[in-house]
N, C-alpha and C positions, 0 to 999 in steps of 0.2 A: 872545807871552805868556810871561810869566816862569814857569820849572818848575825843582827843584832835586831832584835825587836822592833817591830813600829810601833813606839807607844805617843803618847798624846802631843807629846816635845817632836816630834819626828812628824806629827801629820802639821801640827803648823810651821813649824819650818817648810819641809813641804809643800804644801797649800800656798806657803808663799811664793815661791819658787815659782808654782803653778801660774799665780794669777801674774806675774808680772810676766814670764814668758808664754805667755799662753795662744800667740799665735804660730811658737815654735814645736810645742809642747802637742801641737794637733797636726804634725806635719809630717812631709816623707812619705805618701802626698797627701793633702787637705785641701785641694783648690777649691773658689766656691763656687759655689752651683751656677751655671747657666745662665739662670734666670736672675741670679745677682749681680750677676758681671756687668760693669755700665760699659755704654755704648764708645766706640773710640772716640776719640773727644777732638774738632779743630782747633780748640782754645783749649784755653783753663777755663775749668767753670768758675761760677761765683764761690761755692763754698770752697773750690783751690784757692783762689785767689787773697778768701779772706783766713782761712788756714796758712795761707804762705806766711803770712806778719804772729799768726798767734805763739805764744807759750806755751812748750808740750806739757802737756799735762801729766804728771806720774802716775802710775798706776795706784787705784785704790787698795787700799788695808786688806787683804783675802779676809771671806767668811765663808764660814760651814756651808755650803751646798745641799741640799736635799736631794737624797739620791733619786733615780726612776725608781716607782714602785717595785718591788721585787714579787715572783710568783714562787712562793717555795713548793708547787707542785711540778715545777719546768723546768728544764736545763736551761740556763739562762744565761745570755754574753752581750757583753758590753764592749763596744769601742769606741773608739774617741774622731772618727770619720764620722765628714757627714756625708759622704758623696758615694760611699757604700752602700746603701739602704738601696739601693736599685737594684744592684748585682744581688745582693742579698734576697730580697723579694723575689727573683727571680729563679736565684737558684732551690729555693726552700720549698718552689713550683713542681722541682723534677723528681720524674720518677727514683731515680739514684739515691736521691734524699729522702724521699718518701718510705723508699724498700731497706734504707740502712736505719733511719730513725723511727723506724714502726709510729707505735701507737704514744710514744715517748712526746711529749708537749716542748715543746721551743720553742723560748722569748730570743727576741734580739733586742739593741736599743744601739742607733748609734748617736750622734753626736754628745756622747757623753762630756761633760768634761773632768779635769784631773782630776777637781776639789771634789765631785761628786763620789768618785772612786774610793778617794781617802778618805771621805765621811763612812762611807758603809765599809770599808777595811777597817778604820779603826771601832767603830760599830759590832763586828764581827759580823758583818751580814753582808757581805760581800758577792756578786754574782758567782756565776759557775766560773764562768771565762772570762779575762778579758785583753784587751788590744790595744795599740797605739798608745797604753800609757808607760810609764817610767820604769821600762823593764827591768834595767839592771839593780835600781833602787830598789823597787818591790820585793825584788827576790835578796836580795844582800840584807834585807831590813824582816825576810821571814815570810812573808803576807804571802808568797804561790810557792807550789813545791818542785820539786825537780819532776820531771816526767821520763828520768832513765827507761825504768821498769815496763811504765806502756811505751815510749817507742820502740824497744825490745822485743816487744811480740808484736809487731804493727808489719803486717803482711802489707801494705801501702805503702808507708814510709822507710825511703831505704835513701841512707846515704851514699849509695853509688850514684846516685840517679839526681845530685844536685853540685851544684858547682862547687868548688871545695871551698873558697873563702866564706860563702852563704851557711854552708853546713855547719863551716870553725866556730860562724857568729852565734850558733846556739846554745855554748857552751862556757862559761864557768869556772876554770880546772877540770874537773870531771863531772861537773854536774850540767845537767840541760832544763837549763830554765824557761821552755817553753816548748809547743809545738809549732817549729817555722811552717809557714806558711800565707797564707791569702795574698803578698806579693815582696817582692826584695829580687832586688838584681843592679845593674850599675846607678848609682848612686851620683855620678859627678860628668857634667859634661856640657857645654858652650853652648847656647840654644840662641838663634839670631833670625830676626824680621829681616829677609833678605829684599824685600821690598822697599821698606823703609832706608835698608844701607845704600841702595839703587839710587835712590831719590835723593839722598845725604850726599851722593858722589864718589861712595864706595865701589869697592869692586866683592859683588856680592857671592863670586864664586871660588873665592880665595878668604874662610873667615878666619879672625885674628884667633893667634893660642898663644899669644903671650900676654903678660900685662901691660907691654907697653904698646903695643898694637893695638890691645882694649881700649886704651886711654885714648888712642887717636881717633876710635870707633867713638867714641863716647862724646869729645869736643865735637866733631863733626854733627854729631846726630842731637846733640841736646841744644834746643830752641825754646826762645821768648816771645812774648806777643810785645805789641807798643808798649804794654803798659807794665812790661817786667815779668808777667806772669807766665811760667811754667808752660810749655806745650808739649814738648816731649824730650826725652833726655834717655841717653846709649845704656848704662847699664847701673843697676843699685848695687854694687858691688858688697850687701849685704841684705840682699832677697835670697829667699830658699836657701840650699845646700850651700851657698854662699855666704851665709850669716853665721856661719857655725865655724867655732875656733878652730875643730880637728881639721877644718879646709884649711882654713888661713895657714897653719903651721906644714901642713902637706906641701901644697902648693908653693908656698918660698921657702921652707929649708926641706924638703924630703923627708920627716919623721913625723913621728906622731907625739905630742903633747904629754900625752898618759901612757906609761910605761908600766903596763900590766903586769909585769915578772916578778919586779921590785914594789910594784905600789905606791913609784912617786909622781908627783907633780911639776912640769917644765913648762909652764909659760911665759917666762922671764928669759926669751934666748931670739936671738938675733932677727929671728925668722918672724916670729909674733911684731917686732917690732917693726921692719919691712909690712906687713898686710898693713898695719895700723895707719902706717906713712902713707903708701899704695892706695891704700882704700880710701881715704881721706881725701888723697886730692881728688876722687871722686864726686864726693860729696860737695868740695870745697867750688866743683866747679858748676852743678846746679847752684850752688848756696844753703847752708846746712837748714835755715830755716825754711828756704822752700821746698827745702827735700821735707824735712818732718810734717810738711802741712800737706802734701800730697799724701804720704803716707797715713795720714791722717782721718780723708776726704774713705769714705765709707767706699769698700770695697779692694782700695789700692795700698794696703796695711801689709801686703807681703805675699808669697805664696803666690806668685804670677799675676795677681791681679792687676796691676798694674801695665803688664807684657798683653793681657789679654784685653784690656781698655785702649792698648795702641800709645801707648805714654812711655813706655820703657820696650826700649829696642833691643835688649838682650837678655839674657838672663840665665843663672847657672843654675843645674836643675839635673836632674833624673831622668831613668830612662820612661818614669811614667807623663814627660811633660808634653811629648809629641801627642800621647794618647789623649791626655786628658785636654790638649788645647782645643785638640779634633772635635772630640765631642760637648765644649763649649763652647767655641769660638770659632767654625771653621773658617771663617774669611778672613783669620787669623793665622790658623792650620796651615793654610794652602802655602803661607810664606816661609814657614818652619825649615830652618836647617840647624844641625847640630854639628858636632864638631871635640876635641879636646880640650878640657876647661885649661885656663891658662893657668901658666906659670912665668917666672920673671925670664929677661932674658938671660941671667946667669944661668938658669937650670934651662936654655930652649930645647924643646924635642922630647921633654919629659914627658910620658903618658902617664897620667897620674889615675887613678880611681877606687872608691869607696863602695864599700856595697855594707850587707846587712839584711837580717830578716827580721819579718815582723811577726808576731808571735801569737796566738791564744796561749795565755798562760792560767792555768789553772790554781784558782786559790785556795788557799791552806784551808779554811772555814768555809770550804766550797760543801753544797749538802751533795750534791749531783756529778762528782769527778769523774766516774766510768760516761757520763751520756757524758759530756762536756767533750772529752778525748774522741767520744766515737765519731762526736761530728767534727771534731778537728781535724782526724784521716781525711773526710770528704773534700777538703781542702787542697788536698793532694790527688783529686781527680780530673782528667782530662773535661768532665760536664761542669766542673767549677770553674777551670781556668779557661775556657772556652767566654764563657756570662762574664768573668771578670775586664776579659779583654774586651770584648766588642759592647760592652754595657760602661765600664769603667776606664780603659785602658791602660791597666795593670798586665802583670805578669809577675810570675814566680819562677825562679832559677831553675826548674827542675828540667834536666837533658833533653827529658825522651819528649817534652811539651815547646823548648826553646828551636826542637827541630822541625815543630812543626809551626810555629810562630811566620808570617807575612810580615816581611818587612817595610814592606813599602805599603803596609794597612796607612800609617799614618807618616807625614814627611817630619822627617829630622828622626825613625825610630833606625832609620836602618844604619847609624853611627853606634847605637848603643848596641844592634845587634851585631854588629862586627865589632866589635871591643873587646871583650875579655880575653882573646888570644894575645892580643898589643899592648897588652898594659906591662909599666914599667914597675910602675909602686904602686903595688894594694895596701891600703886600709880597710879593716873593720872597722864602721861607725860608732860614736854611743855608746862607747865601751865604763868609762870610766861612771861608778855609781853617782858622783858628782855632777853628773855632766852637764844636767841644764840647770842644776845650780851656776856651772861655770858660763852658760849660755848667757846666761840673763846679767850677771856683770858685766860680760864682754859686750852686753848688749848696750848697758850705758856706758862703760867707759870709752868703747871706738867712737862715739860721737862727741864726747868730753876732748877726744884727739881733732877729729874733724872742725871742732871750735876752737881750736887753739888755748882749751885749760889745759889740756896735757901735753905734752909732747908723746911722741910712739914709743922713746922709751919708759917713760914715766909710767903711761899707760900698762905694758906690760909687765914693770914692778908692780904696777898695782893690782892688775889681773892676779900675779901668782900670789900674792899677799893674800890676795881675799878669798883665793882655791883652797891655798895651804890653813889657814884660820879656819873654814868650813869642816876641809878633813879632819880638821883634830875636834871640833866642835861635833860630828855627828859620831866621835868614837870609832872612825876609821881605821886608825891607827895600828 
């Protein structure tokens, strides 16, 4: 397996990456806490309103990060969740955890973010563990090691006992570049305010799965006040799982972008340029600047927030968005259905879905590797996924725990739990070590479309142009 150093050229690149996609880069899921989510709103407020006319602001210059203090007396894991520190607290309470991690000291820290990670990796002082950050990268670039050897003797961890595409995803060529675990399972799927579609004049018990159905969900439900300003609008057709390229090329041509066999690069092909078209008139039909100024307005920047404020009536999303609406939002919850994320109507009927696990990956300059893996097993126990679900409303793919899962815990989960038998096209997510390098382009250039400087196909010449430049710049090659 080809792997190339992180050296100081590699963390700011990097770093940069980081800071411009950085509400991507914490995601899959990251929603935010409860207690930040503003209230549904009958208007636009004032600061939508004066955000709707402003210029978006580009992301600043990334700087070095100071990482959390480190205990070199600790096994110590970092993720990039903030909405885990509950489950976590809770779980680090039980017996189970108590009797496997003896007298051994555990830090956790989460809401880490990237730059922080890459300061203390290229530092060489890097936690034991850590999570949600840029797995494929990290490990392509050297900084965690393979974990064959321990999951090899790991009487818990057994790949019979997890879905097979989840299991694929931990893998490398033949190396496993992490311990899956803490949650991964369906990945892609139509999440819709059947309340609000009621109200719009929908028929809320039949929801749309194609793109143009979306779009007719979308005219209907997106509304203005007298004064022009924003009240609520059908769907951001690039919030969550939605905002990410491997959808957009899934969903309107049926392949995937990154062609792992070969190692090349295709996002210069018909499909890309359909999302770009597609998606745009999304945009086009809020108005691109009053999309950017809502997105703007603190809280509603992505990641449901928006869906959970009562302003965006749909949204594409995971199996963990029924969970986590519940336990934010529930007078939100209550309206929750789910359904098959769309596709155009050339491909109708296609069941499409992505899945993926997320990882403790254990780093190369970790002091603490054996503690770091013993508590990654615990992650594979029924008293962990138990806290994750009812604390967080996560799950982890593994058989013998999805048969004991409640589906109707929360509304819209029991589409994702009958899915994996129906699916037509799987994708593994996040595959490509580039990947949110290529996120954060696509992030500017689909609204370079949606404003009319590019056209969709311009757009995705220019997408592959600035993949393929990358590649050959980080010595992929």
């Amino acid at each position: 397996m080809f792997q190339k150093k992180l050296n100081r050229r590699d963390f700011l690149r990097i770093a940069t990456v980081a800071a411009a996609g950085a509400t991507m880069a914490a995601c899959a899921p990251a929603a935010p806490a409860a207690t930040t989510a503003p209230a549904a709103p009958a208007a636009a407020t004032a600061v939508q309103a004066a955000a709707a006319t402003a210029t978006p602001v580009p992301p600043a210059a990334p700087t070095a990060v100071a990482p959390p203090p480190l205990d070199p007396t600790a096994v110590t894991w970092w993720y990039a969740w903030g909405n885990l520190d509950a489950g976590i607290q809770a779980f680090v309470q039980t017996d189970i955890f108590k009797q496997t991690m003896g007298d051994t000291k555990f830090d956790y820290k989460g809401g880490v973010p990237s730059e922080a990670i890459l300061t203390a990796v290229a530092a060489g002082t890097p936690p034991d563990g850590g999570s949600n950050f840029d797995y494929p990268n990290l490990f392509y670039k050297g900084a965690v090691i393979p974990v064959n050897d321990y999951v090899s003797t790991s009487k818990r961890i057994t790949k019979d006992d997890v879905l097979p595409k989840l299991w694929e995803s931990a893998f490398y060529g033949d190396k496993m570049i992490g311990v899956p675990g803490i949650e991964g399972y369906m990945w892609w799927g139509l999440n819709a305010n059947i309340d609000a579609a009621q109200k719009a004049g929908l028929d809320p018990s039949t929801l749309p799965t194609t793109w143009e159905d979306v779009l007719a969900w979308h005219k209907k439900e997106t509304k203005f006040d007298s004064a022009g300003n924003l009240q609520q609008f059908g769907l951001d057709p690039y919030d969550a799982m939605a905002g990410e390229q491997d959808f957009a090329v899934q969903s309107f041509g049926g392949f995937n972008w990154w062609d792992e066999t070969n190692r090349k690069i295709n996002l210069d092909n018909d499909a890309m340029v359909q999302a770009l078209d597609v998606c745009g008139q999304f945009i086009k039909i809020v108005g691109p600047d009053k999309f950017d100024g809502m997105r703007q307005t603190q809280g509603m920047g992505g990641w449901g927030g928006s869906y959970n404020a009562g302003m965006q009536n749909m949204i594409i999303e995971g199996y963990w968005h029924p969970g986590e609406t519940f336990i934010q939002k529930p007078e939100v919850s209550k309206f929750n259905r789910a359904t098959w994320a769309p596709v155009p109507a050339s491909r109708a009927g296609k069941k499409i879905m992505a899945t993926g696990a997320h990882f403790i990956q254990i780093f190369k300059d970790a002091t603490h590797k054996d503690g770091m893996f013993k508590f990654s097993e615990l992650l594979w126990t029924d008293e962990f996924s138990d806290i994750l679900f009812k604390d967080v409303g996560w799950i982890f793919g593994r058989k013998s725990y999805l048969a004991k899962v409640n589906a109707a815990a929360y509304p819209g989960l029991d589409f994702y739990m009958q899915a994996p038998d129906k699916v037509d096209e799987w994708i593994i997510g996040r595959r490509c070590p580039i990947h949110w390098f290529v996120a954060t382009q696509y992030t500017e250039i689909r609204m370079k479309v949606a404003r009319d400087i590019m056209t969709p196909q311009q757009g995705a010449t220019e997408l592959q142009k600035r993949a393929v430049n990358e590649w050959a710049a980080e010595g992929l090659s």
